[in-house]
Structure formats: C-alpha cells, structure tokens
Chimera marker file (.cmm) of the C-alpha trace (Angstrom):
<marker_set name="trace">
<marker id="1" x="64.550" y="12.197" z="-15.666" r="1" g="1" b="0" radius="0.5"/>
<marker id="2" x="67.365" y="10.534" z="-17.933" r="1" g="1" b="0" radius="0.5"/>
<marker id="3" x="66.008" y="7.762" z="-19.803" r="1" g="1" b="0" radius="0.5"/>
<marker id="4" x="69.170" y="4.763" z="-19.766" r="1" g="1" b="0" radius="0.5"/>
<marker id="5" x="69.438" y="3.928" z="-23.375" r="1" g="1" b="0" radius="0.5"/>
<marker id="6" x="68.307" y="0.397" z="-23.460" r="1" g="1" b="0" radius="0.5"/>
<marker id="7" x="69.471" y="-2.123" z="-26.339" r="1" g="1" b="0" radius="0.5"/>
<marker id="8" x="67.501" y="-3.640" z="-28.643" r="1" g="1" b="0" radius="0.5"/>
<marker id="9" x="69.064" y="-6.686" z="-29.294" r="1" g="1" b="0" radius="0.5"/>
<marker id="10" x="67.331" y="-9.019" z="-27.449" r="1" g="1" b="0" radius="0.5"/>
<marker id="11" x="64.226" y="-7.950" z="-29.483" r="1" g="1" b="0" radius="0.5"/>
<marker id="12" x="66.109" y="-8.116" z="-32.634" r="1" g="1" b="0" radius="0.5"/>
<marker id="13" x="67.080" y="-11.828" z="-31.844" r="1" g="1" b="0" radius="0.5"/>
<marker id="14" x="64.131" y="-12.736" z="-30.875" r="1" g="1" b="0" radius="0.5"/>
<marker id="15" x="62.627" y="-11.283" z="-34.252" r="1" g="1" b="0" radius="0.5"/>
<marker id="16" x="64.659" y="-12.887" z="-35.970" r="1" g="1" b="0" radius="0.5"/>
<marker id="17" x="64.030" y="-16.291" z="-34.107" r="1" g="1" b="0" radius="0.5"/>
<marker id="18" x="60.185" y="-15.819" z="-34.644" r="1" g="1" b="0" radius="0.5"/>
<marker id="19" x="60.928" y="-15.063" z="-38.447" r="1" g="1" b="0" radius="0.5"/>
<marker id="20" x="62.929" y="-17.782" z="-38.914" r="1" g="1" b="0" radius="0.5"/>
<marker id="21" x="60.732" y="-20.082" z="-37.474" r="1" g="1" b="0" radius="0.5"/>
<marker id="22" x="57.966" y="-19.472" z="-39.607" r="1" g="1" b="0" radius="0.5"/>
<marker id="23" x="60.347" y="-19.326" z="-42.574" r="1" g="1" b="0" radius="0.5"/>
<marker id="24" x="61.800" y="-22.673" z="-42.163" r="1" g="1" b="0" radius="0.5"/>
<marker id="25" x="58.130" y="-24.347" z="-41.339" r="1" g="1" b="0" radius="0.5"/>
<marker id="26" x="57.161" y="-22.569" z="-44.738" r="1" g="1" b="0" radius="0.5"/>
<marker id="27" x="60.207" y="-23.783" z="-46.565" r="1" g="1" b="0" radius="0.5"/>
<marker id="28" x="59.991" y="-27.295" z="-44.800" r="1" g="1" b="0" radius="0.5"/>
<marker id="29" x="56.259" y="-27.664" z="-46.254" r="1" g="1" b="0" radius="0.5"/>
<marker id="30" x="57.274" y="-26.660" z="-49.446" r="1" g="1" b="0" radius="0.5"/>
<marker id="31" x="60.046" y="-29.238" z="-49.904" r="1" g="1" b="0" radius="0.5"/>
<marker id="32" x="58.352" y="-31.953" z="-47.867" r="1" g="1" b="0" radius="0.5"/>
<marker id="33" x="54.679" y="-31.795" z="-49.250" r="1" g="1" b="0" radius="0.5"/>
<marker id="34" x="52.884" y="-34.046" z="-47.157" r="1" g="1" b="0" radius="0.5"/>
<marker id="35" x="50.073" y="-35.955" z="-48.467" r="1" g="1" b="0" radius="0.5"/>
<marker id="36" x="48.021" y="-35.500" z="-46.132" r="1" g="1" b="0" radius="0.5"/>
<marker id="37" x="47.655" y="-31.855" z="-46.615" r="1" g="1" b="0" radius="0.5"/>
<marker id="38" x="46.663" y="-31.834" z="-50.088" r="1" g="1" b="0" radius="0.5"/>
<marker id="39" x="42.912" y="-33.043" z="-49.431" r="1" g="1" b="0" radius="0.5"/>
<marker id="40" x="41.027" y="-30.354" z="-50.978" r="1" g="1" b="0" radius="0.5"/>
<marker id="41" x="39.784" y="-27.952" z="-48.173" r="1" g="1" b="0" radius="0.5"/>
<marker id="42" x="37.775" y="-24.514" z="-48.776" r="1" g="1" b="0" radius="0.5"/>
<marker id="43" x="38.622" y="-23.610" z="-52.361" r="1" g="1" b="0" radius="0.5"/>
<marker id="44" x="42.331" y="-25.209" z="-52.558" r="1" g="1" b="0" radius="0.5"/>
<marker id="45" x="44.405" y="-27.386" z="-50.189" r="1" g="1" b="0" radius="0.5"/>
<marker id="46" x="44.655" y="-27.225" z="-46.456" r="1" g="1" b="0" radius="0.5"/>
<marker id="47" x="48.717" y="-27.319" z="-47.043" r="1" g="1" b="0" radius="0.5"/>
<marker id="48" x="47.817" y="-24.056" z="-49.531" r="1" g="1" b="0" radius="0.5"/>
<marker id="49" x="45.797" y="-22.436" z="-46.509" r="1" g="1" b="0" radius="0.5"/>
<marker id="50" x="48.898" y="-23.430" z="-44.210" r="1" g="1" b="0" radius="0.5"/>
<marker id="51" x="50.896" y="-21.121" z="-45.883" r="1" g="1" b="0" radius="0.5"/>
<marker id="52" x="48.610" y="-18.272" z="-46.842" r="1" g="1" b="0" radius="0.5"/>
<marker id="53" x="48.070" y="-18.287" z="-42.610" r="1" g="1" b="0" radius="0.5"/>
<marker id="54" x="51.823" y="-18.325" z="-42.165" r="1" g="1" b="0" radius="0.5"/>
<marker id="55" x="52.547" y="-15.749" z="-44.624" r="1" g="1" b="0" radius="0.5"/>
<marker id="56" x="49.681" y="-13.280" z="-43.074" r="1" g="1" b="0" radius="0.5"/>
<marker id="57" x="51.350" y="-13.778" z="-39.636" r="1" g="1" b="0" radius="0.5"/>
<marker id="58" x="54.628" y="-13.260" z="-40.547" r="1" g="1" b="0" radius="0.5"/>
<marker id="59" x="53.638" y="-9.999" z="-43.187" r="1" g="1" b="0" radius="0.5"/>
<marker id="60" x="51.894" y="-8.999" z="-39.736" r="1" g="1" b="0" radius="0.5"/>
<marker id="61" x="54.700" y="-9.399" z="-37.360" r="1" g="1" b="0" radius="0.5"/>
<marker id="62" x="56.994" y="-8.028" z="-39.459" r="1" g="1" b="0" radius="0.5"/>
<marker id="63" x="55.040" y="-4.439" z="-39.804" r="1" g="1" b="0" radius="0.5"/>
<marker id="64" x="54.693" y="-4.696" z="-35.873" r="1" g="1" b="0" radius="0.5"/>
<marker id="65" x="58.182" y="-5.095" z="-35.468" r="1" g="1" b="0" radius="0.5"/>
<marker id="66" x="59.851" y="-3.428" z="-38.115" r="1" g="1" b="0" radius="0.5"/>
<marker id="67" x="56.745" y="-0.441" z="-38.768" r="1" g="1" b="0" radius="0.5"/>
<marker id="68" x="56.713" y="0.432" z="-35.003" r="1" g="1" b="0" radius="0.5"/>
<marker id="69" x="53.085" y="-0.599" z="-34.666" r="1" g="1" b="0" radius="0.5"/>
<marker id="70" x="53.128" y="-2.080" z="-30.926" r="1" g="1" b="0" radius="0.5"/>
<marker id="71" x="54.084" y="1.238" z="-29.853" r="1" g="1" b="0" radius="0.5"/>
<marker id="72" x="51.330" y="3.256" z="-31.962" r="1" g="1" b="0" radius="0.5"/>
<marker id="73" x="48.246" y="4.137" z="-30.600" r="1" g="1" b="0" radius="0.5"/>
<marker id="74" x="44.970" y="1.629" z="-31.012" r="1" g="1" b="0" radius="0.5"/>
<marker id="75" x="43.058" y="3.160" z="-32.908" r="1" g="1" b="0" radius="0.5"/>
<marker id="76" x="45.897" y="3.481" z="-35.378" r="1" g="1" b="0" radius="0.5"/>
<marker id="77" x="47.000" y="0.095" z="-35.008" r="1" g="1" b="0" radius="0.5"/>
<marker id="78" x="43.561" y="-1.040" z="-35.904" r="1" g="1" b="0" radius="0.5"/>
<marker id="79" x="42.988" y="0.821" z="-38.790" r="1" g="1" b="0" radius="0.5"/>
<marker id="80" x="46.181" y="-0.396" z="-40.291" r="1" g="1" b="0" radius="0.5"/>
<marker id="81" x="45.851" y="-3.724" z="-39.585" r="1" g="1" b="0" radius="0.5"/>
<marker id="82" x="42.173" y="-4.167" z="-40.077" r="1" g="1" b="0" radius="0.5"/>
<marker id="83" x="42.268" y="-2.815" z="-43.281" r="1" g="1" b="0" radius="0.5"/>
<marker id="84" x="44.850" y="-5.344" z="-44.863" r="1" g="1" b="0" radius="0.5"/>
<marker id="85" x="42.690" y="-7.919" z="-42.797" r="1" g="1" b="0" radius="0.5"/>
<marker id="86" x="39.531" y="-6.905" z="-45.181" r="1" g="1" b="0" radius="0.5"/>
<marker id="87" x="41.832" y="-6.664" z="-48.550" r="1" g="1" b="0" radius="0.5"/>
<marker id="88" x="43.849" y="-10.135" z="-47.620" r="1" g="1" b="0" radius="0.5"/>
<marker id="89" x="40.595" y="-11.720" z="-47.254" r="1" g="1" b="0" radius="0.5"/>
<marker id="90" x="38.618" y="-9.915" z="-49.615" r="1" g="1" b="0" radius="0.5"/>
<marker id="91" x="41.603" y="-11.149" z="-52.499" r="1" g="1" b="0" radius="0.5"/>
<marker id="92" x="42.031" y="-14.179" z="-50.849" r="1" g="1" b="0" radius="0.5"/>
<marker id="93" x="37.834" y="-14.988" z="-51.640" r="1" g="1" b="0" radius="0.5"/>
<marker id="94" x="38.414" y="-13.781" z="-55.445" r="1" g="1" b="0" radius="0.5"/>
<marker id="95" x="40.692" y="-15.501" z="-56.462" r="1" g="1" b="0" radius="0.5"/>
<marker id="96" x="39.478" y="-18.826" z="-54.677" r="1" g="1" b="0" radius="0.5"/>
<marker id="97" x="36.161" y="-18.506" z="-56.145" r="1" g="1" b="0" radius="0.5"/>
<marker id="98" x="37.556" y="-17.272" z="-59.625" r="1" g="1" b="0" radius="0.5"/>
<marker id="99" x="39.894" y="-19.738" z="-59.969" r="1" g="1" b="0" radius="0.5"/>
<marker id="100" x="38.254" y="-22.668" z="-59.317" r="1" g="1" b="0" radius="0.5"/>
<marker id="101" x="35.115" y="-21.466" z="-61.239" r="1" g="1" b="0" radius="0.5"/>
<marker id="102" x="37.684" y="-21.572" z="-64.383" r="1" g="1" b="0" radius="0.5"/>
<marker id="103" x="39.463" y="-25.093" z="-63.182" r="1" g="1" b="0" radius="0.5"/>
<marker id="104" x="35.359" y="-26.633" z="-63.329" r="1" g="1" b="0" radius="0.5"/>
<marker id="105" x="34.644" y="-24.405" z="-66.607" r="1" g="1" b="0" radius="0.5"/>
<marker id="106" x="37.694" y="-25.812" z="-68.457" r="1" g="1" b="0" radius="0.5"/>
<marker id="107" x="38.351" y="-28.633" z="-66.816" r="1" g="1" b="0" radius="0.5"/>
<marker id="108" x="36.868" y="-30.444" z="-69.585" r="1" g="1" b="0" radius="0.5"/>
<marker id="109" x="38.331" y="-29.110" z="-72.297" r="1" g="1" b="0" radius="0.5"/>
<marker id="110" x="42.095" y="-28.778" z="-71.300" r="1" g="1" b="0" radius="0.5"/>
<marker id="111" x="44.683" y="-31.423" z="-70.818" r="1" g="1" b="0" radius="0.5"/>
<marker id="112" x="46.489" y="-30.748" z="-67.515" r="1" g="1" b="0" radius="0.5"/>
<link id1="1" id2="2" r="1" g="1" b="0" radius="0.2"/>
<link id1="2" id2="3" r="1" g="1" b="0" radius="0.2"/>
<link id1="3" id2="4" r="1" g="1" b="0" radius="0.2"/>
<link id1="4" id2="5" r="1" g="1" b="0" radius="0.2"/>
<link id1="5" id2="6" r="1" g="1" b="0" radius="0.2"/>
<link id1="6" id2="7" r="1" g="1" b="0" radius="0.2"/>
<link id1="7" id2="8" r="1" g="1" b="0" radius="0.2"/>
<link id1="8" id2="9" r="1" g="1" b="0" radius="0.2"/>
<link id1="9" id2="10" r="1" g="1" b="0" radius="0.2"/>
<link id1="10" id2="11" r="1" g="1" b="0" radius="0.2"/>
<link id1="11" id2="12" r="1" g="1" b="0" radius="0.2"/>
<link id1="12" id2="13" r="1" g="1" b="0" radius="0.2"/>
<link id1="13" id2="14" r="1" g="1" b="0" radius="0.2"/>
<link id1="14" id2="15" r="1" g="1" b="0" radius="0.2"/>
<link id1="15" id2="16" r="1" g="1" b="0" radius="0.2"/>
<link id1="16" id2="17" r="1" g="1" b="0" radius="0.2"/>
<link id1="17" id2="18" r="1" g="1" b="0" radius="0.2"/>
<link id1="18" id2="19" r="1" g="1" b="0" radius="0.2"/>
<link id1="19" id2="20" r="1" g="1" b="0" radius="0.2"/>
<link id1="20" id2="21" r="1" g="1" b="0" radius="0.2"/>
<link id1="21" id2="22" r="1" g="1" b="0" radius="0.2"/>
<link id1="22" id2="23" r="1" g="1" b="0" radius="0.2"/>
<link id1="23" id2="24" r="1" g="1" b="0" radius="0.2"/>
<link id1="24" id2="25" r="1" g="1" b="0" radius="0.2"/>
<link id1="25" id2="26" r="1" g="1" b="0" radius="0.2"/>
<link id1="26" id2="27" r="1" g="1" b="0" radius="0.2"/>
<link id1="27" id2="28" r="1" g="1" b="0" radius="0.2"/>
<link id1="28" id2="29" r="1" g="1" b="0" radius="0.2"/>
<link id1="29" id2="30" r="1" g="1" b="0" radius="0.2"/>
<link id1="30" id2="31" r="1" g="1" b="0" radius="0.2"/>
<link id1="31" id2="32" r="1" g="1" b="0" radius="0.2"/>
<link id1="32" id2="33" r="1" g="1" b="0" radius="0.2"/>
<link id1="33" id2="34" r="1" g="1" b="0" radius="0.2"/>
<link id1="34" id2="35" r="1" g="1" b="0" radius="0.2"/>
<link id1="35" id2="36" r="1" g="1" b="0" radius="0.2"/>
<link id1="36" id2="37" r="1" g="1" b="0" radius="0.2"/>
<link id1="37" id2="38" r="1" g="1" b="0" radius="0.2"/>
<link id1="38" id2="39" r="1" g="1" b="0" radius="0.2"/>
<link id1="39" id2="40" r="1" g="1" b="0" radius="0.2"/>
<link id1="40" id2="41" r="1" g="1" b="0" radius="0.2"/>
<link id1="41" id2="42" r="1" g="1" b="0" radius="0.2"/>
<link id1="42" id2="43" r="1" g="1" b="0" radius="0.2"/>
<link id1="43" id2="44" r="1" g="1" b="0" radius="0.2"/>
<link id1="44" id2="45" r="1" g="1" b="0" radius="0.2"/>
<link id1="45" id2="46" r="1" g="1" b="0" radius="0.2"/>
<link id1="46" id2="47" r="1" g="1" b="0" radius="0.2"/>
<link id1="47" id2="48" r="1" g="1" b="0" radius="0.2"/>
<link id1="48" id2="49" r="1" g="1" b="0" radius="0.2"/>
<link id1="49" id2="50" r="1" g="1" b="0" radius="0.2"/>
<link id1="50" id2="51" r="1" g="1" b="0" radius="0.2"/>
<link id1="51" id2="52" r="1" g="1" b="0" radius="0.2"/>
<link id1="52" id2="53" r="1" g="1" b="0" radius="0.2"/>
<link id1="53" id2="54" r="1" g="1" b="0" radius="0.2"/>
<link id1="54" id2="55" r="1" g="1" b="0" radius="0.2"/>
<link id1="55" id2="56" r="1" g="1" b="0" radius="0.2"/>
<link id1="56" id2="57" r="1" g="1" b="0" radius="0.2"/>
<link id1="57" id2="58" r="1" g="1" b="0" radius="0.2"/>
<link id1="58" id2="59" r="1" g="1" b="0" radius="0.2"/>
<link id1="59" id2="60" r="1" g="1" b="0" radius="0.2"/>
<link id1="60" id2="61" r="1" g="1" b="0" radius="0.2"/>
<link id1="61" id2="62" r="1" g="1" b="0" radius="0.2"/>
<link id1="62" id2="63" r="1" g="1" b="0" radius="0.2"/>
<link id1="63" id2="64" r="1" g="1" b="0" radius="0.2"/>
<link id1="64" id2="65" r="1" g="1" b="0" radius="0.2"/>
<link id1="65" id2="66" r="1" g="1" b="0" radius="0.2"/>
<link id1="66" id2="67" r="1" g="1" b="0" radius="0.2"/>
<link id1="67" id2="68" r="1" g="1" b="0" radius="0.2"/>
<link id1="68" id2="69" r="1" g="1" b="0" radius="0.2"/>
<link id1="69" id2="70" r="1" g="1" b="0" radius="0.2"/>
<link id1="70" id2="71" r="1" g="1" b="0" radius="0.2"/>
<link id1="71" id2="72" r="1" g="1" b="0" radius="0.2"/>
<link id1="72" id2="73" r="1" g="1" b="0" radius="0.2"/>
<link id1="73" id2="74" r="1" g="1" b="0" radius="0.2"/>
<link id1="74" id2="75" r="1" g="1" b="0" radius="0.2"/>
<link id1="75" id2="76" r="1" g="1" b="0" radius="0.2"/>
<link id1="76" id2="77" r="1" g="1" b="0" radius="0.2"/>
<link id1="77" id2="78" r="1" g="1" b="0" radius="0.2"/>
<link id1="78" id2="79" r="1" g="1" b="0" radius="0.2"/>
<link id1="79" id2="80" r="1" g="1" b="0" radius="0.2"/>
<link id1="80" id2="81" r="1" g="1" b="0" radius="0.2"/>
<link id1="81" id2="82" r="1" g="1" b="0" radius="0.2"/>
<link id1="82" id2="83" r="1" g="1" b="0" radius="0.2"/>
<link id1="83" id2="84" r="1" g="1" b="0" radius="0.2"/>
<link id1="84" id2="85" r="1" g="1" b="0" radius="0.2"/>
<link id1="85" id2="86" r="1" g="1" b="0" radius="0.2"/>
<link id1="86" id2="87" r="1" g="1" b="0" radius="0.2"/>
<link id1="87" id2="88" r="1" g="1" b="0" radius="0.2"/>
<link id1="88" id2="89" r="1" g="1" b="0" radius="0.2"/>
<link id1="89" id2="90" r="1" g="1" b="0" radius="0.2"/>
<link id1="90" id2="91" r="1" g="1" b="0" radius="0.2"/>
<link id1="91" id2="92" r="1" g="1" b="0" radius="0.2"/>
<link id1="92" id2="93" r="1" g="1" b="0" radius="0.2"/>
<link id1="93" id2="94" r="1" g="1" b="0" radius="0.2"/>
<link id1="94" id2="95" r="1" g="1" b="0" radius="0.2"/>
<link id1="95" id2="96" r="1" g="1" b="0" radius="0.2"/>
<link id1="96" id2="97" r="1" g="1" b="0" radius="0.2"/>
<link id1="97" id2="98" r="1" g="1" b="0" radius="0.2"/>
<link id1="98" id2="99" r="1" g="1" b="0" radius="0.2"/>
<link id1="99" id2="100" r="1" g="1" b="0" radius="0.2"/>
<link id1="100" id2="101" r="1" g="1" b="0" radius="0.2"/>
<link id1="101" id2="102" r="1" g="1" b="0" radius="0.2"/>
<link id1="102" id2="103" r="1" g="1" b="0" radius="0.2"/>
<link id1="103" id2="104" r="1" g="1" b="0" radius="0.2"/>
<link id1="104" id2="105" r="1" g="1" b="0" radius="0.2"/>
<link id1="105" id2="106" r="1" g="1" b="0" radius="0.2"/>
<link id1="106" id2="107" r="1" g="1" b="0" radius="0.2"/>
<link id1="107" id2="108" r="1" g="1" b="0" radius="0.2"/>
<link id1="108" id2="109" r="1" g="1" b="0" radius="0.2"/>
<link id1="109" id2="110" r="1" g="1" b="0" radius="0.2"/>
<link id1="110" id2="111" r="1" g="1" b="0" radius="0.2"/>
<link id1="111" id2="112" r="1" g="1" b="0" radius="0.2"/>
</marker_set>
C-alpha cells in the first residue's frame, strides 16, 4: 500500500556517467582530429557524421532522462521522438545538399 521512497541517485550517476562519456568522446574528436576520419563520406566527413550521431543520442537521452519520457506512454513517446527524428534528418539533408551545392558552385571563384 505504502510505496518506500526509493532514491534516485544511482540513476543520476549513471546519467551522468553516460553523458559524460559521450561528452568526452565528442571533445576528444574535436581536439584529436584523426585523419582518418576526414575522408569525405555522404555530404561531409565521417568524423562530421560521428558527431552529429553522438549529439542526436545524447539530445535523446537527455529528454528520456531529464523529460520523463521512459515512463510516458508509447504512443507518446513515439510521437515525440519520431517527430525530431523526421526534423533532425529532414535539416540534416538541407543543409548537406545546400551546402555542398554552394562549396561546387563557388568553389571556383573563391579563395579558401
């Protein structure tokens, strides 16, 4: 009948582990650079698709952890998340195709 008031701070450490992990493999990248990730992969550079993936996971886990998602229903879940899904991506392919439409328009005529 009496619900024992449980703490959360296991799941706030382990948040904050998950959070911090991605952050410092983001940050890492950033400093670090590695040559081998700048080949030139669907529209820009797989180590510019490394963290685009890493940022959508953490933007993700963070409104599942800190917006209360996991314990919404499905159907809610999924229309939240699906949604920014379809925008993320549907950005994402603008500004890809944009962008390096106008690097091969002025490519020729500006000094980079």
């Amino acid at each position: 009948m009496g619900h024992a008031h449980e703490s959360n701070k296991k799941r706030i450490w382990i948040v904050l582990a998950i959070l911090t992990i991605i952050t410092t493999v983001e940050v890492g990248l950033g400093i670090v650079k590695p040559a081998s990730l700048h080949l030139h992969g669907w529209g820009t550079s797989w180590l510019n698709w490394i963290f685009i993936i890493l940022t959508i996971a953490k933007a993700y886990y963070i409104a599942w952890a800190f917006m209360h998602l996991e314990a919404e229903k499905t159907w809610f879940r999924r229309a939240i998340v699906w949604t920014a899904v379809f925008l993320i991506s549907y950005l994402l392919f603008i500004v890809l195709i944009e962008g390096d439409y106008l690097h091969e328009t002025l490519a020729p005529l500006v000094k980079w």
